[in-house]
N, C-alpha and C positions, 0 to 999 in steps of 0.2 A: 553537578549531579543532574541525572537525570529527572525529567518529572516520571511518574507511570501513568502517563495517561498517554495514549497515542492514537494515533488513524491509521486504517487500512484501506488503502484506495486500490481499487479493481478497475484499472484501464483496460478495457476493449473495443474490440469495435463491435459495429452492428452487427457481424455474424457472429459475436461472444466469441473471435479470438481474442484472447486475455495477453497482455505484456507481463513476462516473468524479467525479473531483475537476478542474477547472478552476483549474490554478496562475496565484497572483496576480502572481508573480515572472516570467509568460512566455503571457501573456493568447493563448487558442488549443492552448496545448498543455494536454491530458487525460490522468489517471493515476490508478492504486489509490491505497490509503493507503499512504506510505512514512515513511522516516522514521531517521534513526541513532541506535544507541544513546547515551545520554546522559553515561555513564563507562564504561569498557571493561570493568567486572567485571558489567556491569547484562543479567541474562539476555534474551536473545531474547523470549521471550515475556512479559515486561513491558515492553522494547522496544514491542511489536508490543501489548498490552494498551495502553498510554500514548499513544502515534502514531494509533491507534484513535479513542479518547477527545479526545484534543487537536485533532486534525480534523475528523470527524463529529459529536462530542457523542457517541459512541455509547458506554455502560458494559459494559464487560465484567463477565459475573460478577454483573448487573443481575438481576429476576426474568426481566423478555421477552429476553433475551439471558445465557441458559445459559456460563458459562468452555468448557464441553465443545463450544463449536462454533465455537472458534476452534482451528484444526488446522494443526499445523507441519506442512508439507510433507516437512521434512528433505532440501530445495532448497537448492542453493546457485548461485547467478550471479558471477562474478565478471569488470568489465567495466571500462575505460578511463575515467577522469575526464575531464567534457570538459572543454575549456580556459576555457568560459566560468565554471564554479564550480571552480575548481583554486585558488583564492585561501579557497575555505572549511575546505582541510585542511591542515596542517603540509609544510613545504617538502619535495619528496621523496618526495611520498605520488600515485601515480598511477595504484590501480587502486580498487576500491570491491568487498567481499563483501557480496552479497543474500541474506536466506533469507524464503524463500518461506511464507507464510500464507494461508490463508482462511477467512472467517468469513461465516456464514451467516445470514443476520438478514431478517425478513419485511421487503418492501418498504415495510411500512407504517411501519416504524419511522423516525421522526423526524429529522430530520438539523439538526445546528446544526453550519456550516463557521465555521473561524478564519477569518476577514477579511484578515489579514495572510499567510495561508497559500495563500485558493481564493476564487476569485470566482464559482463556482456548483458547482452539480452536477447528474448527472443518471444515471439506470437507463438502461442499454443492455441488449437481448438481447446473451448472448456475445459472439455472433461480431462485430458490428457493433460490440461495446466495445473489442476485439481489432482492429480496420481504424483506432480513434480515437487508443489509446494511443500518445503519441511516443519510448514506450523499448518496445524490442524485447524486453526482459525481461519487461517485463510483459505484451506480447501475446501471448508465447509462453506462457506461466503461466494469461492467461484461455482461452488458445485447450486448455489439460489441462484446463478444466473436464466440458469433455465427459466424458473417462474419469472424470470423478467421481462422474457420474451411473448409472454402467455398474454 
């Protein structure tokens, strides 16, 4: 079973093109890297380091990818499970806590997706990544990148 508690990690680069992942589980619909914690005592940010890695290929903590640019937000979301994944958590269990990540990684960095996970991916400017995402947490999350720029 699942836990509900998970990370939303916002890979971009410095110009806030954002990396959309293409779920394999729901062909059409685009999202950051997400991801639930593995056992309930397993901190947030190795959550969010592991979810990372397991997804894109990308190493945290790598030479070309510094630990220091992956950055908790200290965001929290907490949102409805929908009915079609409510059979991945323990009977009873009907809301899901987000905490919000982003990481910063030149576009040029490499991407290797799980196959079972994402059937492509792709750089969006912001805003335009933010109109594609189909969870409202997340477009509101890339749509604060702006302020991160400020």
């Amino acid at each position: 079973m699942k836990i509900p508690e998970s990370v939303l990690v916002l890979v971009h680069s410095p110009q806030r093109e954002v990396l959309l992942l293409e779920r394999a589980d729901a062909p059409g619909s685009w999202q950051s890297v997400t991801g639930s914690r593995a056992m309930p005592d397993e901190a947030l940010r190795a959550t969010a380091v592991r979810e990372v890695a397991e997804e894109t290929g990308i190493a945290i903590g790598s030479p070309g990818v510094p630990a220091e640019r992956l950055v908790d937000w200290g965001q929290r979301n907490v949102y409805p499970i929908l009915p079609a994944w409510a059979h991945r958590y323990a009977a009873g269990v009907t809301h899901n806590t987000e905490h919000v990540f982003s990481l910063q990684v030149d576009r040029q960095t490499p991407i290797r997706l799980s196959p079972r996970e994402h059937l492509r991916y792709r750089w969006l400017p912001w805003r335009e990544a933010a109109d594609c995402c189909f969870s409202h947490t997340n477009a509101a999350a890339i749509l604060q990148l702006e302020s991160l720029a400020r």
